[in-house]
Steps between C-alpha positions, in 0.01 A plus 500: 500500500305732736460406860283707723757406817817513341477731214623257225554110498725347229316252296546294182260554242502165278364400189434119569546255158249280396295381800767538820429694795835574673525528863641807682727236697616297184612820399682617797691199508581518151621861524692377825647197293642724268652750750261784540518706826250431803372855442399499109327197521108568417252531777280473266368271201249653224381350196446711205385398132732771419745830557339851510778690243562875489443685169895421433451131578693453798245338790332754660661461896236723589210348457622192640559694802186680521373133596200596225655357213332073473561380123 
């Protein structure tokens, strides 16, 4: 995801089920649990409805990057 200090900031883009609203630090910790490295853990939690897809129908990285993207 943009970030006008750093350039780019990871973040997970999550489709929540039924009426949950996940944390950014339930997350970590479940990443962590599971043996994820320190440095790809999210900095970031956004909740989308859904995935922007490219004209192939792979998710279109880009527009989750541009930080536009808010389905």
């Amino acid at each position: 995801m943009a970030d006008p200090q750093l350039g780019e900031r990871t973040c997970a883009f999550v489709i929540p089920r039924d009426d949950t609203r996940p944390r950014l630090g339930i997350l970590k910790a479940f990443l962590r649990d599971r043996g994820l490295a320190a440095f790809k853990l999210p900095d970031q939690l956004a909740l989308v409805t859904s995935l922007p897809h490219t004209a192939v129908g792979k998710v279109d990285k880009n527009r989750l990057r541009s930080g536009t993207y808010n389905g």
